[in-house]
PDB file of N, CA, C and O in Angstrom:
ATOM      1  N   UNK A   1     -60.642 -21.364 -12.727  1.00  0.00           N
ATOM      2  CA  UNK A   1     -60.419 -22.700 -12.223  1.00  0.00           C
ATOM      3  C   UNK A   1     -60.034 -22.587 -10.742  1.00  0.00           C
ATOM      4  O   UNK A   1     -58.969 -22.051 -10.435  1.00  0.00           O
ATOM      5  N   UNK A   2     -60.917 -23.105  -9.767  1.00  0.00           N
ATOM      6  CA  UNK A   2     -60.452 -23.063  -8.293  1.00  0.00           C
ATOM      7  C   UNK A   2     -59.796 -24.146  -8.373  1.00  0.00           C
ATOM      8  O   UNK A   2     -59.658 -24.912  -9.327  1.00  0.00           O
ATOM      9  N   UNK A   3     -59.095 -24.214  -6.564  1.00  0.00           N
ATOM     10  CA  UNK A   3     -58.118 -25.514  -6.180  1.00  0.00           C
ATOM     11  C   UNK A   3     -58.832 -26.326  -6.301  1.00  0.00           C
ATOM     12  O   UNK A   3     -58.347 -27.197  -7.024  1.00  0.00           O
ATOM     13  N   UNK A   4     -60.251 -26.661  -5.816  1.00  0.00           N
ATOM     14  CA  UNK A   4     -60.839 -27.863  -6.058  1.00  0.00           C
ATOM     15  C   UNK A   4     -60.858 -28.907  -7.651  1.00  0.00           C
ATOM     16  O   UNK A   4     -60.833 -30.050  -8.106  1.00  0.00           O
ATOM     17  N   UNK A   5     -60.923 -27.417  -7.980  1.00  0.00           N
ATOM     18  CA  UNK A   5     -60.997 -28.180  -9.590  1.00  0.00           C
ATOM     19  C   UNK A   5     -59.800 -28.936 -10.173  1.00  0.00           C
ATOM     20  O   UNK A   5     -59.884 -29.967 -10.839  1.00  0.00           O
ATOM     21  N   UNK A   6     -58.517 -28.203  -9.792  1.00  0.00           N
ATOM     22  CA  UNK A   6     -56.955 -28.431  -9.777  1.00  0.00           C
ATOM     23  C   UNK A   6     -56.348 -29.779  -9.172  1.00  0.00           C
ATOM     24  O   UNK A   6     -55.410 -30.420  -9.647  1.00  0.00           O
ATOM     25  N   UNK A   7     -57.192 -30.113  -7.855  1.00  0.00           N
ATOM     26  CA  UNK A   7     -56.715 -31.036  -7.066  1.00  0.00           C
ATOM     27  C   UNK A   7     -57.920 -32.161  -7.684  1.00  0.00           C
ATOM     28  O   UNK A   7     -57.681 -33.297  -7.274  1.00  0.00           O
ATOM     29  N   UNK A   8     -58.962 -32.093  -8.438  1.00  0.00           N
ATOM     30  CA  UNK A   8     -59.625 -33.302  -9.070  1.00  0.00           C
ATOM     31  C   UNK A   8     -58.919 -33.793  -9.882  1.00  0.00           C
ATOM     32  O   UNK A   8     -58.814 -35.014 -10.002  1.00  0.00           O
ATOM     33  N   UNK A   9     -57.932 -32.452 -11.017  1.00  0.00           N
ATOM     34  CA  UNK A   9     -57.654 -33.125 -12.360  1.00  0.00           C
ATOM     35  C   UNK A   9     -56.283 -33.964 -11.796  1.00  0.00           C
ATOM     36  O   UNK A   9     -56.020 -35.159 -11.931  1.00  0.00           O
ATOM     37  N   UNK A  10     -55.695 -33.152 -11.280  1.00  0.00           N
ATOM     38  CA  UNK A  10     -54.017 -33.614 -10.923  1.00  0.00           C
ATOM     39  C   UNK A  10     -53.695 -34.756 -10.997  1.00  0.00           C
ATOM     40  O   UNK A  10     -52.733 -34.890 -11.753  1.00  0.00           O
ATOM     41  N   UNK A  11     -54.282 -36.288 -10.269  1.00  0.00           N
ATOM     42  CA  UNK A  11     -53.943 -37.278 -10.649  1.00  0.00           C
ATOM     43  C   UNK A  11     -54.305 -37.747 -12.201  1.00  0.00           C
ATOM     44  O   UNK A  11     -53.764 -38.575 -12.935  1.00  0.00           O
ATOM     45  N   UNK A  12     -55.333 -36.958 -12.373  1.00  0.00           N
ATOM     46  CA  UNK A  12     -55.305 -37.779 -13.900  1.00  0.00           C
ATOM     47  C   UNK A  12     -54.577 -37.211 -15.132  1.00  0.00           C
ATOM     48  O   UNK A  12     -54.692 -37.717 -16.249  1.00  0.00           O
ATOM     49  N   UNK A  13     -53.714 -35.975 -14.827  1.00  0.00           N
ATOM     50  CA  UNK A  13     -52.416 -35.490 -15.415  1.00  0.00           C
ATOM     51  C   UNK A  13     -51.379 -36.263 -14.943  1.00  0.00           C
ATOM     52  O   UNK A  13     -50.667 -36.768 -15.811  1.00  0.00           O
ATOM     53  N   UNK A  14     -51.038 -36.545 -13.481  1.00  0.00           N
ATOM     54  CA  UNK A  14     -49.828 -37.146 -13.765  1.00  0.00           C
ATOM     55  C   UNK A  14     -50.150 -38.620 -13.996  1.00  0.00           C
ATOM     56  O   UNK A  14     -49.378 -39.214 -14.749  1.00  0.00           O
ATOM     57  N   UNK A  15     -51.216 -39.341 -13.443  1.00  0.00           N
ATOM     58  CA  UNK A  15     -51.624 -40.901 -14.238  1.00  0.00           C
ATOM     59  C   UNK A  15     -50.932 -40.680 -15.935  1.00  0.00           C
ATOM     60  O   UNK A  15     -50.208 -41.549 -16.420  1.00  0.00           O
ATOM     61  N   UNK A  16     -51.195 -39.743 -16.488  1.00  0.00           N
ATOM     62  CA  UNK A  16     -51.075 -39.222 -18.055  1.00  0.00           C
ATOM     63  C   UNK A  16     -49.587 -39.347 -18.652  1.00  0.00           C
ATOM     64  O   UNK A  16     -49.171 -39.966 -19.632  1.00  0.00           O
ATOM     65  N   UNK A  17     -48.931 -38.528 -17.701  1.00  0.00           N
ATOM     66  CA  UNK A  17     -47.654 -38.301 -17.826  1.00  0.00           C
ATOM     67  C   UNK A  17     -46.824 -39.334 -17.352  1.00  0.00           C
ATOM     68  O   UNK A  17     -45.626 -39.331 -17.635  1.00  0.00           O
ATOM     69  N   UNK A  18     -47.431 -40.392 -16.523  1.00  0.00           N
ATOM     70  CA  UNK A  18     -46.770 -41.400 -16.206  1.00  0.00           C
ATOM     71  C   UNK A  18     -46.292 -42.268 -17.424  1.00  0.00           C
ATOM     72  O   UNK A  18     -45.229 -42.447 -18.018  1.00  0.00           O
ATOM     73  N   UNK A  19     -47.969 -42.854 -17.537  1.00  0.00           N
ATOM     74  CA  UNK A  19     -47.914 -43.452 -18.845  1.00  0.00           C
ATOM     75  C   UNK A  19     -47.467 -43.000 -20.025  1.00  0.00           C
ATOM     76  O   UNK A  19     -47.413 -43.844 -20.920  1.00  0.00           O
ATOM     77  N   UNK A  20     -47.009 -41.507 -20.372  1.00  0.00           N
ATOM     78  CA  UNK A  20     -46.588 -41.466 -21.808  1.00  0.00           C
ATOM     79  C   UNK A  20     -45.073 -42.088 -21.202  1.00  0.00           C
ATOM     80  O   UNK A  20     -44.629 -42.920 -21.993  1.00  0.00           O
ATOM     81  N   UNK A  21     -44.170 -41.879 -19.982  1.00  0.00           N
ATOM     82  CA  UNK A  21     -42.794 -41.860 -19.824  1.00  0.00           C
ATOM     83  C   UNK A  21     -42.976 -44.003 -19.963  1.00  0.00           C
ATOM     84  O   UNK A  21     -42.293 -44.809 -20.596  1.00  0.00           O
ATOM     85  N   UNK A  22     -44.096 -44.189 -19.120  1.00  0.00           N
ATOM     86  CA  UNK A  22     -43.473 -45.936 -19.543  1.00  0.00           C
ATOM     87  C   UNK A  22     -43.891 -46.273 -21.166  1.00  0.00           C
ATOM     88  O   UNK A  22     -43.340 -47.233 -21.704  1.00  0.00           O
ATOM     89  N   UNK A  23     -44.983 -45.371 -22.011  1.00  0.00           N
ATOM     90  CA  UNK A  23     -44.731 -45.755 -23.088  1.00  0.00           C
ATOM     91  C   UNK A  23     -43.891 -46.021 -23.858  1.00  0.00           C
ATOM     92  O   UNK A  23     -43.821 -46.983 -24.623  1.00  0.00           O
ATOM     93  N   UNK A  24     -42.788 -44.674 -23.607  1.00  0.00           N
ATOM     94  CA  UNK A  24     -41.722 -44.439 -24.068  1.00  0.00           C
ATOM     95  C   UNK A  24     -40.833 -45.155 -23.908  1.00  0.00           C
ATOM     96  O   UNK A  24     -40.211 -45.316 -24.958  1.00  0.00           O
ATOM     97  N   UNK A  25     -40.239 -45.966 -22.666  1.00  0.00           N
ATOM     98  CA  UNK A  25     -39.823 -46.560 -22.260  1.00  0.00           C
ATOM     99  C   UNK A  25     -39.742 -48.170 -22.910  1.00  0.00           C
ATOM    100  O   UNK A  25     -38.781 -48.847 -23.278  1.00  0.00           O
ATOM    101  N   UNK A  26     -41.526 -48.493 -22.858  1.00  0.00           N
ATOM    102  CA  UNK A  26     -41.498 -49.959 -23.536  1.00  0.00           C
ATOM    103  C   UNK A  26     -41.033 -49.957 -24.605  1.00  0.00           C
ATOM    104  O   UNK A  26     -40.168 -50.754 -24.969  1.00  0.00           O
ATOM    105  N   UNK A  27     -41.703 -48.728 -25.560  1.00  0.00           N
ATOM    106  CA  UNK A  27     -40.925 -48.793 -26.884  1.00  0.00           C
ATOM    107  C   UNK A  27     -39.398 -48.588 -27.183  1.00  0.00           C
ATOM    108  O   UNK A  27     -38.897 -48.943 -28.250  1.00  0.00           O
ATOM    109  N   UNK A  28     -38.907 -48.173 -26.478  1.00  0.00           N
ATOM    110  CA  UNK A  28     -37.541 -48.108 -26.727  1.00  0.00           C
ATOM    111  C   UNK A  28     -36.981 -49.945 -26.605  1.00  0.00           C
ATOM    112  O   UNK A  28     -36.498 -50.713 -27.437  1.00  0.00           O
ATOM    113  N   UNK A  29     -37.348 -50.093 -25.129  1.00  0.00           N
ATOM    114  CA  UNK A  29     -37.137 -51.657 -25.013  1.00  0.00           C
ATOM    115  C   UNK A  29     -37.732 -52.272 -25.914  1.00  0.00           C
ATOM    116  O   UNK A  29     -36.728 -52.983 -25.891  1.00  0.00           O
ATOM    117  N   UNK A  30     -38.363 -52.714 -26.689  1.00  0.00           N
ATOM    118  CA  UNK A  30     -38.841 -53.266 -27.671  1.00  0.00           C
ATOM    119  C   UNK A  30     -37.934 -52.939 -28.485  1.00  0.00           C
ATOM    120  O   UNK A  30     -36.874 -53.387 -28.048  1.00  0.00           O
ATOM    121  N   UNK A  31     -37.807 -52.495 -29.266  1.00  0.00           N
ATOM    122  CA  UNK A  31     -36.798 -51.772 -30.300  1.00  0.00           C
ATOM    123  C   UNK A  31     -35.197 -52.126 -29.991  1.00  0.00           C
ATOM    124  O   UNK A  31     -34.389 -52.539 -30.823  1.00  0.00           O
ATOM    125  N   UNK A  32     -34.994 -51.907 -28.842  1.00  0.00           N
ATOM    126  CA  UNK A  32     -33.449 -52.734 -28.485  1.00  0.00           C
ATOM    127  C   UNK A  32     -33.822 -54.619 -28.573  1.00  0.00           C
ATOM    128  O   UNK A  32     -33.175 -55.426 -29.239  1.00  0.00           O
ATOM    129  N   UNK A  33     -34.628 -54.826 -27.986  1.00  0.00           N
ATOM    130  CA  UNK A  33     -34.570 -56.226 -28.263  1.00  0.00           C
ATOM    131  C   UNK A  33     -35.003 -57.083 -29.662  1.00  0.00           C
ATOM    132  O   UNK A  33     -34.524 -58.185 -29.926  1.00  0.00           O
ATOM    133  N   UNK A  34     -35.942 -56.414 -30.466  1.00  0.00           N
ATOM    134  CA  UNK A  34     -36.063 -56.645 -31.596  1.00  0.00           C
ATOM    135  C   UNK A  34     -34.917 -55.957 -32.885  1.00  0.00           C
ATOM    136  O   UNK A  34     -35.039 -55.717 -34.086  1.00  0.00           O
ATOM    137  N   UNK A  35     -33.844 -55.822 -31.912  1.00  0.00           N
ATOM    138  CA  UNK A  35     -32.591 -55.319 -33.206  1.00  0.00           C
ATOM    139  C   UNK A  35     -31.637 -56.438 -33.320  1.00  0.00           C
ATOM    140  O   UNK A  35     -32.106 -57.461 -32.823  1.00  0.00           O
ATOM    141  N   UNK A  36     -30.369 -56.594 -33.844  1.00  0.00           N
ATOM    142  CA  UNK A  36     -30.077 -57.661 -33.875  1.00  0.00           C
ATOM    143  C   UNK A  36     -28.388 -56.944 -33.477  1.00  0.00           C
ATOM    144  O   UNK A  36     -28.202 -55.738 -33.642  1.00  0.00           O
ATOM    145  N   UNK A  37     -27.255 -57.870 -32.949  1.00  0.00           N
ATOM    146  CA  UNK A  37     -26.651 -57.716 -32.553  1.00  0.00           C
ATOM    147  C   UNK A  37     -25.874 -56.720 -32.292  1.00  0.00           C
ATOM    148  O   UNK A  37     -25.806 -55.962 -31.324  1.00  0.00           O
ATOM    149  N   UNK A  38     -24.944 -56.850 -33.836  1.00  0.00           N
ATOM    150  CA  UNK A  38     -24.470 -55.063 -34.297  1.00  0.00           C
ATOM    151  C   UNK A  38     -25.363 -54.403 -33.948  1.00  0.00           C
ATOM    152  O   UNK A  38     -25.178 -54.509 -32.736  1.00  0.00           O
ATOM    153  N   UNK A  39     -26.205 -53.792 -34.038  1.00  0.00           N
ATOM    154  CA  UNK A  39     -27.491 -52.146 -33.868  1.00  0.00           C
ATOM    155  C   UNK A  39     -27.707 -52.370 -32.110  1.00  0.00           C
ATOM    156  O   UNK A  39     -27.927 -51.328 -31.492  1.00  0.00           O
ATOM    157  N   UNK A  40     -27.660 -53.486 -31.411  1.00  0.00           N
ATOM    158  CA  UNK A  40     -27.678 -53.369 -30.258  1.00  0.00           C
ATOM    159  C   UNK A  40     -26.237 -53.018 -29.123  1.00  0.00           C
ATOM    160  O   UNK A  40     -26.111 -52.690 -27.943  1.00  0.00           O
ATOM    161  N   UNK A  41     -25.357 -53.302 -30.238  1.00  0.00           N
ATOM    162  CA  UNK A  41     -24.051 -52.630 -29.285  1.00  0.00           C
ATOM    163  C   UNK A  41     -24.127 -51.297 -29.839  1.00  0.00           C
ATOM    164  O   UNK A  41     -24.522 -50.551 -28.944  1.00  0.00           O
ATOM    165  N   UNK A  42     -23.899 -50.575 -31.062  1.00  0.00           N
ATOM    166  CA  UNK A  42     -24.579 -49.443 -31.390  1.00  0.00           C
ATOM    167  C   UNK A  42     -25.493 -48.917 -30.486  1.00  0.00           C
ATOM    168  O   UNK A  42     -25.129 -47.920 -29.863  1.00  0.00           O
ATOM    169  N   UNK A  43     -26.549 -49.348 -30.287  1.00  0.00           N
ATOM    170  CA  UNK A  43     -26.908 -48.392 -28.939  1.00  0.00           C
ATOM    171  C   UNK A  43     -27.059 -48.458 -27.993  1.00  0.00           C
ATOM    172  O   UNK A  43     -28.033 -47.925 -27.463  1.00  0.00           O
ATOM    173  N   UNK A  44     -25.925 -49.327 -27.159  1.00  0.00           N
ATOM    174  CA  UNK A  44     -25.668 -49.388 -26.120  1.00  0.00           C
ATOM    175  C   UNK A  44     -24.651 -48.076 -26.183  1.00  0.00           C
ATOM    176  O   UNK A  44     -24.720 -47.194 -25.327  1.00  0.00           O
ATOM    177  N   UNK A  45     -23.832 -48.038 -27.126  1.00  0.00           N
ATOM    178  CA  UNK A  45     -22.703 -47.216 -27.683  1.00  0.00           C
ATOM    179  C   UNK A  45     -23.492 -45.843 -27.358  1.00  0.00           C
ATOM    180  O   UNK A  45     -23.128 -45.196 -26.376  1.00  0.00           O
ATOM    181  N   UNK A  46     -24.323 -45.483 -27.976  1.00  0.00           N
ATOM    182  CA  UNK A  46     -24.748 -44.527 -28.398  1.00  0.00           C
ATOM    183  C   UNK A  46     -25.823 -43.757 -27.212  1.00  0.00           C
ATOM    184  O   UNK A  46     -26.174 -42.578 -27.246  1.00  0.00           O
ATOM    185  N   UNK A  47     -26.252 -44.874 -26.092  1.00  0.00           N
ATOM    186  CA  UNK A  47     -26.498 -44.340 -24.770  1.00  0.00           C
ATOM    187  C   UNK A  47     -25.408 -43.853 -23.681  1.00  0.00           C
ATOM    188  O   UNK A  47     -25.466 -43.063 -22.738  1.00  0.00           O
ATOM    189  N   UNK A  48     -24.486 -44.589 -24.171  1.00  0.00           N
ATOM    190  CA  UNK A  48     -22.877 -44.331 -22.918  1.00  0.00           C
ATOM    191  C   UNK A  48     -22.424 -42.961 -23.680  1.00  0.00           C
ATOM    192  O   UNK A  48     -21.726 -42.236 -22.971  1.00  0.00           O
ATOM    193  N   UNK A  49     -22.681 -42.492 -24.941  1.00  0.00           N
ATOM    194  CA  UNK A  49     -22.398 -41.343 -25.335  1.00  0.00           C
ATOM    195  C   UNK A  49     -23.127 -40.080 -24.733  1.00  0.00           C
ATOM    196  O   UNK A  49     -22.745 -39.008 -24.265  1.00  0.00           O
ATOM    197  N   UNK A  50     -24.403 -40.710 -24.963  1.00  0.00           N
ATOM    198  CA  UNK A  50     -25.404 -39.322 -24.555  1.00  0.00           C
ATOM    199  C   UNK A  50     -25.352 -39.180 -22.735  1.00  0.00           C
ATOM    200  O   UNK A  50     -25.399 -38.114 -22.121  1.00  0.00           O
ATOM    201  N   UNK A  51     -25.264 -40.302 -22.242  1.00  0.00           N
ATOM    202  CA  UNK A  51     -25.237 -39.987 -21.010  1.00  0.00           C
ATOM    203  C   UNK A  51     -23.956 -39.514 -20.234  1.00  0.00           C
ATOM    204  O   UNK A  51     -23.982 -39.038 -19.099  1.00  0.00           O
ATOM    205  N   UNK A  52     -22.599 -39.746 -21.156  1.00  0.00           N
ATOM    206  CA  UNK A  52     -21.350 -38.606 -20.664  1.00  0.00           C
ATOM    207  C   UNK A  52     -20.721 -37.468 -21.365  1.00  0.00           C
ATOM    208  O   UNK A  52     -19.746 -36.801 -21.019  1.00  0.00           O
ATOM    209  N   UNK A  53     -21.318 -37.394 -22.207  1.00  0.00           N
ATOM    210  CA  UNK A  53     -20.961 -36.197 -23.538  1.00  0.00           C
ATOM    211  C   UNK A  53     -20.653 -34.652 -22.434  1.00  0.00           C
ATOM    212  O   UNK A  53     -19.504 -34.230 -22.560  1.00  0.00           O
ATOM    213  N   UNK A  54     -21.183 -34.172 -21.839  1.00  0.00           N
ATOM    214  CA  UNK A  54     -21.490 -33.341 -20.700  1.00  0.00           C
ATOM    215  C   UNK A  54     -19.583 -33.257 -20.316  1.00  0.00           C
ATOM    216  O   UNK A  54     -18.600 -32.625 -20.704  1.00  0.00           O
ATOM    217  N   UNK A  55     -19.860 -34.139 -19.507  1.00  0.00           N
ATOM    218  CA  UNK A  55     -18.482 -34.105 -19.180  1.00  0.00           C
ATOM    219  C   UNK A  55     -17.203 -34.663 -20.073  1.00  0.00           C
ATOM    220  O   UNK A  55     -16.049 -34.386 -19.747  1.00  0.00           O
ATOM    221  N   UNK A  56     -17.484 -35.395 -21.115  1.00  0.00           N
ATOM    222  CA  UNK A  56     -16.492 -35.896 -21.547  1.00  0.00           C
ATOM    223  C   UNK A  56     -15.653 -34.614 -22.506  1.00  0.00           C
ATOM    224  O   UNK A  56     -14.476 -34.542 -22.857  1.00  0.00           O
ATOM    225  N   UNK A  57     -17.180 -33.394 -22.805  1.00  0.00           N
ATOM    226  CA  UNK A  57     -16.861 -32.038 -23.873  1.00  0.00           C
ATOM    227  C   UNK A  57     -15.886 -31.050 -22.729  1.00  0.00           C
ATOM    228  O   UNK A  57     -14.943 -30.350 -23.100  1.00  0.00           O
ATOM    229  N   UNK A  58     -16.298 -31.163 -21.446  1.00  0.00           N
ATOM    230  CA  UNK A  58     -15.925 -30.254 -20.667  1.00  0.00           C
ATOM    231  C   UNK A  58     -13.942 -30.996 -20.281  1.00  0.00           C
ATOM    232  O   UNK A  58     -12.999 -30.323 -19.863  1.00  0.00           O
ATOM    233  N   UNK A  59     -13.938 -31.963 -20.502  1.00  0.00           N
ATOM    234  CA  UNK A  59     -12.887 -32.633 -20.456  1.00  0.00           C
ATOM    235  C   UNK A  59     -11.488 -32.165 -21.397  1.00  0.00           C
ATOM    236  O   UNK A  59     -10.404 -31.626 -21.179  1.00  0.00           O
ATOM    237  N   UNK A  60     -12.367 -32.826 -22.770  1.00  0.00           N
ATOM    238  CA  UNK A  60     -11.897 -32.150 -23.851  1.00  0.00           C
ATOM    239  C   UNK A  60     -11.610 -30.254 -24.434  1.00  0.00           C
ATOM    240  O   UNK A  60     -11.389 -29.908 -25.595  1.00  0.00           O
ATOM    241  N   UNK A  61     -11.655 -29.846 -23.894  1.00  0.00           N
ATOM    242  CA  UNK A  61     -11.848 -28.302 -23.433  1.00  0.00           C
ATOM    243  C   UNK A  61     -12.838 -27.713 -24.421  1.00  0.00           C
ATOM    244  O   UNK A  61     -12.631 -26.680 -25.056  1.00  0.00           O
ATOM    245  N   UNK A  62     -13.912 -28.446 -24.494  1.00  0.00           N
ATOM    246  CA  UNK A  62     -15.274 -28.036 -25.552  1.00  0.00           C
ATOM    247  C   UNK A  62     -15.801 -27.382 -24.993  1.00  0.00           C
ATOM    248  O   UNK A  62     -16.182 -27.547 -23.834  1.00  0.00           O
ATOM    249  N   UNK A  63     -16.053 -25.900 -26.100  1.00  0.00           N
ATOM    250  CA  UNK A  63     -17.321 -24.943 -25.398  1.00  0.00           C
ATOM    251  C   UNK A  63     -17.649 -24.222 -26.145  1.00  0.00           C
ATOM    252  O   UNK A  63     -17.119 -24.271 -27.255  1.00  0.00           O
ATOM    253  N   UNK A  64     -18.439 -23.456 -25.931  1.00  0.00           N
ATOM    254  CA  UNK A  64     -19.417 -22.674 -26.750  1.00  0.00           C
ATOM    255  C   UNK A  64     -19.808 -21.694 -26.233  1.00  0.00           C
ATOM    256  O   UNK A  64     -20.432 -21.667 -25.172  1.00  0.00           O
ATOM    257  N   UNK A  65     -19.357 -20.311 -27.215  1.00  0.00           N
ATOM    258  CA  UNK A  65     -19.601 -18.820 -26.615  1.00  0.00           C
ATOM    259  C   UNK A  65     -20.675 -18.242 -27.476  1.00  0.00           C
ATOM    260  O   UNK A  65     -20.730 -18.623 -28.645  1.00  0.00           O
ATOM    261  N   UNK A  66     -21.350 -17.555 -27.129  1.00  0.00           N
ATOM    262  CA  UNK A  66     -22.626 -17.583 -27.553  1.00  0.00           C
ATOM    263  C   UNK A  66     -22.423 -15.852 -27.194  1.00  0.00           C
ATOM    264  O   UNK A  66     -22.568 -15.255 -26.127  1.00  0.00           O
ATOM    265  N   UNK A  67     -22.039 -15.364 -28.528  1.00  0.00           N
ATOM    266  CA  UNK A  67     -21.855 -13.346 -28.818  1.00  0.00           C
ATOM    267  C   UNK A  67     -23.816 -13.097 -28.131  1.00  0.00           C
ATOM    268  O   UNK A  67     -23.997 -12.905 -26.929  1.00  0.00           O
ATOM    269  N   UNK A  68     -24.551 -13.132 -28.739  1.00  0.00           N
ATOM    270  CA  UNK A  68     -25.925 -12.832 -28.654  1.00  0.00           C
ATOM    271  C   UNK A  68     -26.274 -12.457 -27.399  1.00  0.00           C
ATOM    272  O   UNK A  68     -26.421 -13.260 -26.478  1.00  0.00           O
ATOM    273  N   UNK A  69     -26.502 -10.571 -27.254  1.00  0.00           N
ATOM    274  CA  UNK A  69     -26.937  -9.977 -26.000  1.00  0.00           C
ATOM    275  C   UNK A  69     -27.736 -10.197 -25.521  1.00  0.00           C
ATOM    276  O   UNK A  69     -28.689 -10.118 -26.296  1.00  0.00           O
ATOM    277  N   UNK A  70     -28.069 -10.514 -24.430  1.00  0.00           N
ATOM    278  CA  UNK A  70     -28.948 -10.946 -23.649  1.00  0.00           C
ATOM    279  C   UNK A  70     -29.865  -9.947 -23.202  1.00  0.00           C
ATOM    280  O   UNK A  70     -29.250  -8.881 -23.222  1.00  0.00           O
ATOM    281  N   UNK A  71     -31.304  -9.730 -22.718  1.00  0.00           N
ATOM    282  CA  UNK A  71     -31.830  -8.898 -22.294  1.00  0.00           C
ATOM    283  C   UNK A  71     -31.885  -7.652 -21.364  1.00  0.00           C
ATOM    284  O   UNK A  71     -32.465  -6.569 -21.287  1.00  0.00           O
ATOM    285  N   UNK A  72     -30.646  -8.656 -20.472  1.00  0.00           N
ATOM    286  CA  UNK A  72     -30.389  -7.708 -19.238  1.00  0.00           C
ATOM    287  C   UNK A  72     -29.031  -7.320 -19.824  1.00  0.00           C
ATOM    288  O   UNK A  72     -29.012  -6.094 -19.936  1.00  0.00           O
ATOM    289  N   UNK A  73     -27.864  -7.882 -20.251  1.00  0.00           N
ATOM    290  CA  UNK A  73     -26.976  -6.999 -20.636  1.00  0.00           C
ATOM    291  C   UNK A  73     -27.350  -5.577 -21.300  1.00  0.00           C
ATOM    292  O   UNK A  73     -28.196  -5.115 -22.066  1.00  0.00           O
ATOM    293  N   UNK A  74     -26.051  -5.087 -20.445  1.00  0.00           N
ATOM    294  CA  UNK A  74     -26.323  -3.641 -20.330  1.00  0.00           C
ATOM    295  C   UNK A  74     -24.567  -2.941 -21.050  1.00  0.00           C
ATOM    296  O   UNK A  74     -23.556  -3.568 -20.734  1.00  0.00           O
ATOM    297  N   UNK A  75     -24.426  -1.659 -21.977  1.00  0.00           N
ATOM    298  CA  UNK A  75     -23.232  -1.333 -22.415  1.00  0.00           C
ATOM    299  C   UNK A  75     -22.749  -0.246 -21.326  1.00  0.00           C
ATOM    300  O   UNK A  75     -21.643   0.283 -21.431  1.00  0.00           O
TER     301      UNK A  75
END
């Protein structure tokens, strides 16, 4: 595959990838607005979770040690 060939497909990969992210997108919106009250504070709930969990674990002194040698570790 030369560059020429690379630089033909490219927009119509990311045209591709565009559209799966607004697919994704509508459907989610759809799905929040076709829920009904309760299930929509639920995941409003449940987005304010996923989007601070990160820090809220690092807060909480959450962590995770992970024994399993790694490739480059060396004894």
């Amino acid at each position: 595959m030369s560059l020429s060939d690379v630089v033909e497909i490219a927009p119509v990969i990311a045209g591709a990838v565009l559209a799966l992210i607004v697919l994704r997108w509508v459907l989610g919106l759809v799905r929040y607005m076709r829920a009904d009250r309760m299930l929509r504070a639920s995941m409003r709930q449940a987005f304010v979770i996923r989007r601070r969990w990160k820090r809220l674990a690092r807060l909480a002194g959450l962590t995770v040690t992970d024994r399993t040698p790694t490739p480059s570790w060396t004894r």
